[in-house]
C-alpha positions as CSV (number, residue, x, y, z in Angstrom):
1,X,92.7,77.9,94.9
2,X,91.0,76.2,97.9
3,X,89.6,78.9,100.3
4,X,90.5,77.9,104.3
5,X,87.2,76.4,105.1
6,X,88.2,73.6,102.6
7,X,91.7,73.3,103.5
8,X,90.7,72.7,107.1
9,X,88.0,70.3,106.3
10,X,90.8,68.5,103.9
11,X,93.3,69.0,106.7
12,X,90.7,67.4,109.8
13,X,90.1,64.4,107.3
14,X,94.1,63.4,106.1
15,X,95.0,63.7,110.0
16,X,91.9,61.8,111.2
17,X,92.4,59.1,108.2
18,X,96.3,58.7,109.3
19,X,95.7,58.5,113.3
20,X,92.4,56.1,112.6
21,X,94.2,53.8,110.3
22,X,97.4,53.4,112.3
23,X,95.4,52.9,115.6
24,X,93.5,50.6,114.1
25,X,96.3,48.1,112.5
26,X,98.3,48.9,115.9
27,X,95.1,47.3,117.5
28,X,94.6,44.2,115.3
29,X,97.7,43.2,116.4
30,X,97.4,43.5,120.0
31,X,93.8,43.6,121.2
32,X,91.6,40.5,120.8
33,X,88.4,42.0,120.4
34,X,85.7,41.8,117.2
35,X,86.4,43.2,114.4
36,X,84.0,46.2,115.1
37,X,84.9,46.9,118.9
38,X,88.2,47.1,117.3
39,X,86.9,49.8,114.8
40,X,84.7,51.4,117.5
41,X,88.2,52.0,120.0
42,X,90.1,53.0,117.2
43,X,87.6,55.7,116.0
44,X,87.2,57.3,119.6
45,X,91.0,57.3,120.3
46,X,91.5,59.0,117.0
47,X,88.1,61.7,117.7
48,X,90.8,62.4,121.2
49,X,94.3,62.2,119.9
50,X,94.0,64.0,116.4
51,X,94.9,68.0,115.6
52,X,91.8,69.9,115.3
53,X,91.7,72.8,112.2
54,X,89.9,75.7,112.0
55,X,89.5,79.2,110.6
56,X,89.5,82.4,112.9
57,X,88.0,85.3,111.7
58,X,90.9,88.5,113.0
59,X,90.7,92.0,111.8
60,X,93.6,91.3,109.5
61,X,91.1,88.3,107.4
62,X,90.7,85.0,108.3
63,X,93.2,82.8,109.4
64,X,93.6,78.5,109.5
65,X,94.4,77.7,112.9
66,X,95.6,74.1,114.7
67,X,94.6,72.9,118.2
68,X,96.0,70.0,119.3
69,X,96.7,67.7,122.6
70,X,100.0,67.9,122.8
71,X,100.6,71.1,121.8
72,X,99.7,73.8,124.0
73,X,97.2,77.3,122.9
74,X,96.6,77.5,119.3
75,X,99.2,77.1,116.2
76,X,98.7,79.7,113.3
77,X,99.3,77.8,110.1
């Protein structure tokens, strides 16, 4: 059993790799830029636009947590 550092570490890098992969097929097709100014957008809308996780520490134990643009305060997962 993964302890909720790991899972939030695990969960930061699937949304990252998702939103950085579609961003940057999204911008192959319509930006004409080098291959690498192409990477470098995509990686910095991605660092913006992805969910961030973390773990709280409550008196209850610790607790995985979500903060993300477009949603507003903090999601409990």
């Amino acid at each position: 059993m993964m302890n909720s550092k790991n899972k939030a570490l695990v969960f930061n890098f699937i949304s990252f790799t998702i939103l950085f992969l579609g961003l940057r097929y999204f911008l192959v097709d319509y930006l004409d830029a080098a291959s690498i100014i192409k990477a470098i957008i995509a990686a910095i809308l991605t660092m913006i636009l992805a969910p961030k996780f973390m773990v709280m520490k409550t008196k209850e134990g610790t607790k995985l947590v979500m903060k993300w643009l477009f949603v507003k305060g903090i999601k409990t997962l």
